[in-house]
FIZA-673381 format. One record per residue: residue number from 0; residue in one letter; y negated, z, x negated of N, C-alpha, C in turn. Coordinates in Angstrom, 1 decimal, always signed. Each point is the difference from the previous one (the first is absolute). Layout:
<rs>
{r NUM, "a", {Y, Z, X}, {Y, Z, X}, {Y, Z, X}},
...
</rs>
This chain:
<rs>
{r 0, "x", {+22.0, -106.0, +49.7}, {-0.7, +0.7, +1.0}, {-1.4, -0.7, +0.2}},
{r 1, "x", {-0.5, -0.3, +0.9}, {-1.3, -0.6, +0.6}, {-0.7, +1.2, -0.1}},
{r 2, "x", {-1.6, -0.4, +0.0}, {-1.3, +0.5, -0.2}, {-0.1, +1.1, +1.1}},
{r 3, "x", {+0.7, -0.3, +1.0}, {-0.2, +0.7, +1.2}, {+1.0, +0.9, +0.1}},
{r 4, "x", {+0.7, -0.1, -0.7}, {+1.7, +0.8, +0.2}, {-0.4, +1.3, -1.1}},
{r 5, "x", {-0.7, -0.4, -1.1}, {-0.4, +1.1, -0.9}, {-0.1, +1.5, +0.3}},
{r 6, "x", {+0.6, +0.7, +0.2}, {-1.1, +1.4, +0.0}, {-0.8, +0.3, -1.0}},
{r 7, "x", {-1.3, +1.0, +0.7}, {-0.8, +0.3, -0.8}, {-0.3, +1.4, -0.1}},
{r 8, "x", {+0.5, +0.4, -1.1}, {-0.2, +1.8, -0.3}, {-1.1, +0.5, -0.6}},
{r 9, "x", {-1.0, +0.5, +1.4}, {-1.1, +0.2, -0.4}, {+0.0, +1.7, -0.3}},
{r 10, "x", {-0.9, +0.4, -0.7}, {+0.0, +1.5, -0.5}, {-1.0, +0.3, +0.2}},
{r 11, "x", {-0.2, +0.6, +0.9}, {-0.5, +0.8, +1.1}, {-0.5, +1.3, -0.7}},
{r 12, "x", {-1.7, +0.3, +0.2}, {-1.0, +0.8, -0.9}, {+0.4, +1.4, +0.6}},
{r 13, "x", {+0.8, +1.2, -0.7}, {+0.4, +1.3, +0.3}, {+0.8, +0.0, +1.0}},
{r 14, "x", {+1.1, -1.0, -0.1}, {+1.1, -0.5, +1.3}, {+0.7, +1.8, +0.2}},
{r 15, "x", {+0.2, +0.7, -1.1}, {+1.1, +1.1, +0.2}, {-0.5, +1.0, +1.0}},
{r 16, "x", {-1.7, +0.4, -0.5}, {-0.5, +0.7, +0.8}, {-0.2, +0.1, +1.0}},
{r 17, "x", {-0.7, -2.3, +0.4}, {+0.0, +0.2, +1.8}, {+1.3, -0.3, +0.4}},
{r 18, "x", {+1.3, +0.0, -0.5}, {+1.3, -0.3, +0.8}, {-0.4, +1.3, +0.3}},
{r 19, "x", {+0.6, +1.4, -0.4}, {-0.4, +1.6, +0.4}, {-1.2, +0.4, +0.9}},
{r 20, "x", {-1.0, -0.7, -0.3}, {-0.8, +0.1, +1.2}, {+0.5, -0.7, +1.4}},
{r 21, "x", {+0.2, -1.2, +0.1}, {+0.6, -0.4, +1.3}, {+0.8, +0.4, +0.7}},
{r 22, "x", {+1.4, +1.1, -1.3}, {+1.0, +0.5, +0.6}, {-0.5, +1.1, +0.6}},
{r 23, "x", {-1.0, +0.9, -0.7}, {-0.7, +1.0, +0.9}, {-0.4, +0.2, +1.3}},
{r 24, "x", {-0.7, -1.5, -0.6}, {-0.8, -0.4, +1.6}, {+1.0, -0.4, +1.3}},
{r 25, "x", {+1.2, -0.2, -0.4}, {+1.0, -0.5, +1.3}, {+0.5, +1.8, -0.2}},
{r 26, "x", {+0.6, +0.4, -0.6}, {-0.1, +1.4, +0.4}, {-0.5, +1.0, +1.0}},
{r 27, "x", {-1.3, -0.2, -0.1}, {-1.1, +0.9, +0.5}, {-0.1, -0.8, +1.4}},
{r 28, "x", {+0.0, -1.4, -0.1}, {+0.4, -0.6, +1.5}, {+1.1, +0.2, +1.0}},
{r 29, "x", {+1.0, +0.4, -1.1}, {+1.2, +0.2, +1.0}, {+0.4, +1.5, +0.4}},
{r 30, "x", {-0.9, +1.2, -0.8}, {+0.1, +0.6, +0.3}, {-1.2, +0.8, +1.1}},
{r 31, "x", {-1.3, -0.7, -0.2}, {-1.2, +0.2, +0.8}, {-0.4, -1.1, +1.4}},
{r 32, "x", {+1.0, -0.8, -0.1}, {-0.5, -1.1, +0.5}, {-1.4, -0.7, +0.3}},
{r 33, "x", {-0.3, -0.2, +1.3}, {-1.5, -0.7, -0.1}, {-0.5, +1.0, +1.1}},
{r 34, "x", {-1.5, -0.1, +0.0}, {-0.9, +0.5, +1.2}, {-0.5, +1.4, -0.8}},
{r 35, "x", {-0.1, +0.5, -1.2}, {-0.7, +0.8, -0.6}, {-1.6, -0.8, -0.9}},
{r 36, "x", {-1.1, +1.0, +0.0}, {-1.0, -0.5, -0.4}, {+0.4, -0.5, -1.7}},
{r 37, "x", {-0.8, -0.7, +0.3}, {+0.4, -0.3, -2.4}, {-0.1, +1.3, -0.8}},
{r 38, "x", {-0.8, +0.7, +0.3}, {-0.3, +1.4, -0.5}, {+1.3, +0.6, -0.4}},
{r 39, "x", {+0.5, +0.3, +1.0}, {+1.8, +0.8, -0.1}, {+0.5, -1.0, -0.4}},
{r 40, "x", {+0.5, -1.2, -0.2}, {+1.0, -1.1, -1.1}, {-1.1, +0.2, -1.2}},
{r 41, "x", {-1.2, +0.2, -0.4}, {-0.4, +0.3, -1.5}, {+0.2, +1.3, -0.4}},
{r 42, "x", {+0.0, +0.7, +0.7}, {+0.3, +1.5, -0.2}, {+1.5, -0.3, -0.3}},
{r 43, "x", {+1.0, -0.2, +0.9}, {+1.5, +0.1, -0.4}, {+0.4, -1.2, -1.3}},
{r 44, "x", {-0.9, -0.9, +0.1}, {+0.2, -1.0, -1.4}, {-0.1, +0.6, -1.4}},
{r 45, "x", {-1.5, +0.4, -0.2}, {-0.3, +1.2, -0.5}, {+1.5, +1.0, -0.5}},
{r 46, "x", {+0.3, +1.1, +0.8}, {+1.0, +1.2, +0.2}, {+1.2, -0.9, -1.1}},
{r 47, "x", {+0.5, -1.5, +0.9}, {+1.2, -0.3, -1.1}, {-0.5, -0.2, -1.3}},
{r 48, "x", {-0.9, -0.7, +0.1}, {-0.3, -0.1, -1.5}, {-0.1, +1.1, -0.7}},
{r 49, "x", {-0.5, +1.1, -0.2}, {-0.1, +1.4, -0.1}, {+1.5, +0.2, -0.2}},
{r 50, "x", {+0.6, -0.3, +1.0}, {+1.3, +0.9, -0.4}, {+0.9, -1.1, -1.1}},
{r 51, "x", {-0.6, -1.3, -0.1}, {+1.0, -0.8, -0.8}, {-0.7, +0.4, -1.1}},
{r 52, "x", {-0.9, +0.7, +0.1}, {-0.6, -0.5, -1.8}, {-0.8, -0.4, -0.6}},
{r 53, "x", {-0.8, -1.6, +1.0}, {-0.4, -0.9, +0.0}, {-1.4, +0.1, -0.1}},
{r 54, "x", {-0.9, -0.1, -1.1}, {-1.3, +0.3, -0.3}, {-0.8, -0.7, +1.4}},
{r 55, "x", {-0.9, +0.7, +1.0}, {-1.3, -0.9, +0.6}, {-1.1, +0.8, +0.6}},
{r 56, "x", {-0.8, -0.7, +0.3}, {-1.0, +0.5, +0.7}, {-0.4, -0.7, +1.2}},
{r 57, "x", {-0.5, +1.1, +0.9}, {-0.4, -0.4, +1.3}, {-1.6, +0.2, +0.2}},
{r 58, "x", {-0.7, -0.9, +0.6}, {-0.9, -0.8, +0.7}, {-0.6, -0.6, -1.1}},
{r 59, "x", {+0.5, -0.8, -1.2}, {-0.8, -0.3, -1.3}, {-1.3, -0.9, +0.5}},
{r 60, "x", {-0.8, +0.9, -0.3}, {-1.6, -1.1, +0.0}, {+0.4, -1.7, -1.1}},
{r 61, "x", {-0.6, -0.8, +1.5}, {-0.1, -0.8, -0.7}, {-1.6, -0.7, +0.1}},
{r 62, "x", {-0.7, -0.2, -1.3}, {-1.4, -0.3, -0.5}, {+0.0, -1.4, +0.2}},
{r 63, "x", {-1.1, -0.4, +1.0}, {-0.1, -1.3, +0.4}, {-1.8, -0.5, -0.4}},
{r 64, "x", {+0.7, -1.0, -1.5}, {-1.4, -0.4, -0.1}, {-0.4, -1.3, -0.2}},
{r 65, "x", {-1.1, -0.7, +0.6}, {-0.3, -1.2, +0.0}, {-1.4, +0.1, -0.9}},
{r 66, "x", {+0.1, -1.3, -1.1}, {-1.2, -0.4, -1.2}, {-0.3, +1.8, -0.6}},
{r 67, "x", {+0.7, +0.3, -0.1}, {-0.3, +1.3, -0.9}, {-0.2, +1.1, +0.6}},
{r 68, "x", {-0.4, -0.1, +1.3}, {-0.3, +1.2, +1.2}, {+1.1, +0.3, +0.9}},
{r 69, "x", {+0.1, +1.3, -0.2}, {+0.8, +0.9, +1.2}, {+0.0, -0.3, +1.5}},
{r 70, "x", {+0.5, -0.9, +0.4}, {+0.1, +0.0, +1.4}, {-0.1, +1.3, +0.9}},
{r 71, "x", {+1.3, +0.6, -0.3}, {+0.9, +1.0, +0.8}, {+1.2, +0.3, -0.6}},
{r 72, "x", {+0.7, +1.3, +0.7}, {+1.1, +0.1, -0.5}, {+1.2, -0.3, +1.1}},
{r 73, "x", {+0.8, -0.4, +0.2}, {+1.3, +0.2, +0.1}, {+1.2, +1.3, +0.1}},
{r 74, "x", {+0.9, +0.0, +0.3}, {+1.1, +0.9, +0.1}, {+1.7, -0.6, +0.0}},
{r 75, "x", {+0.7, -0.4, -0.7}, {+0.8, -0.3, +0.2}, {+1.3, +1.4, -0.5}},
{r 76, "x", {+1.3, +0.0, +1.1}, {+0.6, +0.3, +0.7}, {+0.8, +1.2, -0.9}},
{r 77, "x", {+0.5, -0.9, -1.1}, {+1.0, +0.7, -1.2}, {-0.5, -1.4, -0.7}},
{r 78, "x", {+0.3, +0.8, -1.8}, {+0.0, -0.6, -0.8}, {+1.3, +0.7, -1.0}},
{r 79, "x", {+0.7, -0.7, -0.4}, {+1.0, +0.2, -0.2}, {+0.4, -0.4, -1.5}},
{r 80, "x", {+0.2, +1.3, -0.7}, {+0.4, -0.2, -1.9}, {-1.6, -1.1, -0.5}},
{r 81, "x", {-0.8, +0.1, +0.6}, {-1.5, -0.7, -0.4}, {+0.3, -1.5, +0.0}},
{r 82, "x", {+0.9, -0.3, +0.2}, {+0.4, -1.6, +0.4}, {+0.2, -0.9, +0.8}},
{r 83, "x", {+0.2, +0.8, +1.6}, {+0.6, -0.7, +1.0}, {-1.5, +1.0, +0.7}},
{r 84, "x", {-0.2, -0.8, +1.2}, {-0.9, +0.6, +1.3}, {+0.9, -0.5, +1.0}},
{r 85, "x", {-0.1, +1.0, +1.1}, {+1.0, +0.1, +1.2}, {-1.0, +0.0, +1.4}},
{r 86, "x", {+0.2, -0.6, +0.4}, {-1.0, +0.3, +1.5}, {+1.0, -0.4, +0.9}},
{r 87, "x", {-0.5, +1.3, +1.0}, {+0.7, +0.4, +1.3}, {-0.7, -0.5, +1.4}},
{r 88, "x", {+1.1, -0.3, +0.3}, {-0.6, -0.4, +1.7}, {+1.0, +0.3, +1.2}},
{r 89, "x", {-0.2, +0.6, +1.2}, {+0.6, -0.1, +0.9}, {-0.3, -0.6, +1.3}},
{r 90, "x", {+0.4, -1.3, -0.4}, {-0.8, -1.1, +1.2}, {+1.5, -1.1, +0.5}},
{r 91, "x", {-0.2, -0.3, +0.9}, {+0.6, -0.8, +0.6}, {+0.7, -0.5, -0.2}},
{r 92, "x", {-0.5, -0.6, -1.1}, {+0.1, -1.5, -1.1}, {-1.1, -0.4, -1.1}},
{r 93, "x", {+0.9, -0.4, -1.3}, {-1.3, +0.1, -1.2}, {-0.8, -1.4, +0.4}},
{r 94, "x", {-1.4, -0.4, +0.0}, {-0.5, -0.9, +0.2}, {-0.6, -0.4, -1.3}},
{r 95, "x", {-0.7, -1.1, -0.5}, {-0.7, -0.4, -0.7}, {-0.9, +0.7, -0.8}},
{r 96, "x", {-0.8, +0.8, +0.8}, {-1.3, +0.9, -0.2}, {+0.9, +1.3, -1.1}},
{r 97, "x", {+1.0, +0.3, +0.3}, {+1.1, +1.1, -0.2}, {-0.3, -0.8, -1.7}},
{r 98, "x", {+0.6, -0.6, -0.2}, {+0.8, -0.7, -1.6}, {-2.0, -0.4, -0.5}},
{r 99, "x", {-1.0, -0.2, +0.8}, {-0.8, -0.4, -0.8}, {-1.4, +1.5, -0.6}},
{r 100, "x", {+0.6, +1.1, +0.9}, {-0.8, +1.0, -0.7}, {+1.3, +0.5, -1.0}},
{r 101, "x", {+1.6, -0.2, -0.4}, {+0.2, +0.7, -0.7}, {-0.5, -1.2, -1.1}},
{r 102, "x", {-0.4, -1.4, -0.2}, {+0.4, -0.7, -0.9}, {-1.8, +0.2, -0.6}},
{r 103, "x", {-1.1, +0.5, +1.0}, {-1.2, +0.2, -0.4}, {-0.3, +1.1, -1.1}},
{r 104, "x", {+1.1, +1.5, +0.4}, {+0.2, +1.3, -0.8}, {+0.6, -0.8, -1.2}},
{r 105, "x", {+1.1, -0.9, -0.2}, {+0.4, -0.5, -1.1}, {-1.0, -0.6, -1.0}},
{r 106, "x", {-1.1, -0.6, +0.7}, {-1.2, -0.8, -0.6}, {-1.0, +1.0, -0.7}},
{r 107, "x", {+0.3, +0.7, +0.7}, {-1.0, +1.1, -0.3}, {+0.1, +0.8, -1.1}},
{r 108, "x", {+1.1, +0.6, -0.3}, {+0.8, +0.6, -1.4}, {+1.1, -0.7, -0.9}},
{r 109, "x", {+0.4, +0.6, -0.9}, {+0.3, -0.7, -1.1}, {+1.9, +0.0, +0.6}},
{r 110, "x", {-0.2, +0.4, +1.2}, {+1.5, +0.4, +0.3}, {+0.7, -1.6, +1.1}},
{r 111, "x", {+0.9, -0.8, -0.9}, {+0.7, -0.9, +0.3}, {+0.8, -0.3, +1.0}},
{r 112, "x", {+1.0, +1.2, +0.8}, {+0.7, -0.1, +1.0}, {+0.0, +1.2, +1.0}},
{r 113, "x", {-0.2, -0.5, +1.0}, {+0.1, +0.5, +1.4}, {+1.2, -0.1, +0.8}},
{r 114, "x", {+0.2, +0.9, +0.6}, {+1.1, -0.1, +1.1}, {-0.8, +1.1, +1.4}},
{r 115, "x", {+0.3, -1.5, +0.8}, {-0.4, +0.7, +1.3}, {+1.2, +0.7, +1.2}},
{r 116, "x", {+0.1, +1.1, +0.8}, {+0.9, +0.1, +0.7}, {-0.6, +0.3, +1.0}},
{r 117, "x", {+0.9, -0.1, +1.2}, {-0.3, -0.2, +1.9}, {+0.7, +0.4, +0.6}},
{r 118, "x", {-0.3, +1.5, +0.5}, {+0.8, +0.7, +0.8}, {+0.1, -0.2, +1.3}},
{r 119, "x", {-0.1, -0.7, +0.6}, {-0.1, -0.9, +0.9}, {+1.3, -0.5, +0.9}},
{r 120, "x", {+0.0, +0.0, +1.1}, {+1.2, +0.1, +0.5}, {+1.3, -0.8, -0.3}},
{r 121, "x", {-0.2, -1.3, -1.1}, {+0.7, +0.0, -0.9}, {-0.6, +0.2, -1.7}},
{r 122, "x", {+1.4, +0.1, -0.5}, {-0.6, +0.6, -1.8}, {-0.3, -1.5, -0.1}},
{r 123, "x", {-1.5, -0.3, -1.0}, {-0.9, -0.9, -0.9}, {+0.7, +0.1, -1.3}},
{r 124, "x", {-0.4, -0.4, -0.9}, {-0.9, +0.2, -1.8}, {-0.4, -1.1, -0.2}},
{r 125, "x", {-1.2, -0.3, -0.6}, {-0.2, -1.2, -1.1}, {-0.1, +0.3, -1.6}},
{r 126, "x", {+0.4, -0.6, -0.6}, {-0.4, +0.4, -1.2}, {-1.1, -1.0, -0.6}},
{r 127, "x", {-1.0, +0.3, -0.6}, {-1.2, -0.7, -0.3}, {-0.4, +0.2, -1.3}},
{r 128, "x", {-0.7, -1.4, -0.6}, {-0.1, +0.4, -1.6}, {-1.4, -0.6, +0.0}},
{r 129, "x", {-1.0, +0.3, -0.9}, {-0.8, -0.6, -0.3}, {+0.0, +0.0, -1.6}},
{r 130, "x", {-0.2, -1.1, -0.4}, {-0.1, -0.3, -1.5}, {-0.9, -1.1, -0.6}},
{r 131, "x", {-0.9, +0.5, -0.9}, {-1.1, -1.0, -0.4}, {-0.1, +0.4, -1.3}},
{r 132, "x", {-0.4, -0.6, -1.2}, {-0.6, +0.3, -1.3}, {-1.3, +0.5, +0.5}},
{r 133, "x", {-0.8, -0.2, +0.9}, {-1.5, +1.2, +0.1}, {+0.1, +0.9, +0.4}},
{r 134, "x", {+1.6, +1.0, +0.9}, {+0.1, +1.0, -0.1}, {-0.7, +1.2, -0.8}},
{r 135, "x", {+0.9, +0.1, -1.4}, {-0.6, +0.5, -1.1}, {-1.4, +0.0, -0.2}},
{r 136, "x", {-0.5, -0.8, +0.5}, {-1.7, +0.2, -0.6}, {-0.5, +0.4, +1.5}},
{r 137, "x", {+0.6, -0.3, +1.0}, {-0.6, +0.7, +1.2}, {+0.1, +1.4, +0.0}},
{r 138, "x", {+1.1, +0.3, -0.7}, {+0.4, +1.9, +0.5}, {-0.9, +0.5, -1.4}},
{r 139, "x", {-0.3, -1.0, -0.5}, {-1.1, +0.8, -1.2}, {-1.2, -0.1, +0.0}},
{r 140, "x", {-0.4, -0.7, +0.9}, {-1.4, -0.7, +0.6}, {-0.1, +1.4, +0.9}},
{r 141, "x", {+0.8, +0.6, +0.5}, {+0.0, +0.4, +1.1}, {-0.1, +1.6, -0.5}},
{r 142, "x", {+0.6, +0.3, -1.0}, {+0.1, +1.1, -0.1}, {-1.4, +0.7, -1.2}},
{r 143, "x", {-0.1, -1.0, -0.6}, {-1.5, -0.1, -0.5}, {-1.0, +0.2, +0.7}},
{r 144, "x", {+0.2, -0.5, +1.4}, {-1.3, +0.2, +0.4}, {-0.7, +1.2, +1.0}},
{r 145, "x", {+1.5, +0.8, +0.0}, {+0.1, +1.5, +0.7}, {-0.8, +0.6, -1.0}},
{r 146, "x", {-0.6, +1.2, +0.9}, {-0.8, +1.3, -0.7}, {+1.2, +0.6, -0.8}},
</rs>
């Protein structure tokens, strides 16, 4: 087999959880379809998770700070079993700007993977990861420096 012919089985950070999240999210599309505000797809995202079981919280402050100081805060969408962040959009089409404020919330906290979804007149998702060794000392940089 050639270099190129190889597959590569990559393992994928909380793969079980966001497969379940995606399936949700095509759920809640096929059953809500598109042209509702994000509000009502977080609210009904929300509701299944609730009803699956599935530990999260909704509008999680996210603490944005540069050289040791508090910028501002943030709001991201659902946070999900404290591992995954979810941001909602019902736009057109996911653009650039879309994948770079969820990958900014990633930068921001010690939390590694993102999945974005687009209720949008067709169904989106990205799945997005951020991973660095300064993580860890950012989300403790960070949380040190809260009142």
């Amino acid at each position: 087999m050639s270099e190129s012919e190889k597959i590569v089985n990559v393992e994928l950070k909380h793969a079980d959880l966001t497969d379940k999240l995606i399936g949700i999210y095509y759920e809640l599309y096929n059953e809500l379809g598109h042209g509702f505000l994000e509000s009502v797809y977080q609210k009904a995202f929300a509701l299944v998770l609730r009803q699956e079981g599935i530990a999260y919280q909704q509008q999680t402050p996210i603490h944005v700070v540069f050289r040791g100081e508090e910028l501002g805060e943030f709001f991201a969408d659902l946070l999900v079993e404290s591992s995954v962040l979810i941001e909602l959009k019902a736009v057109r089409a996911l653009e650039k700007t879309h994948e770079r404020q969820l990958l900014n919330y990633l930068r921001a906290t010690n939390i590694e993977i993102g999945l974005l979804f687009n209720f949008g007149p067709a169904p989106q998702f990205r799945r997005l990861a951020f991973d660095n060794s300064h993580k860890g000392r950012q989300a403790a940089a960070s949380a040190a420096s809260q009142p």
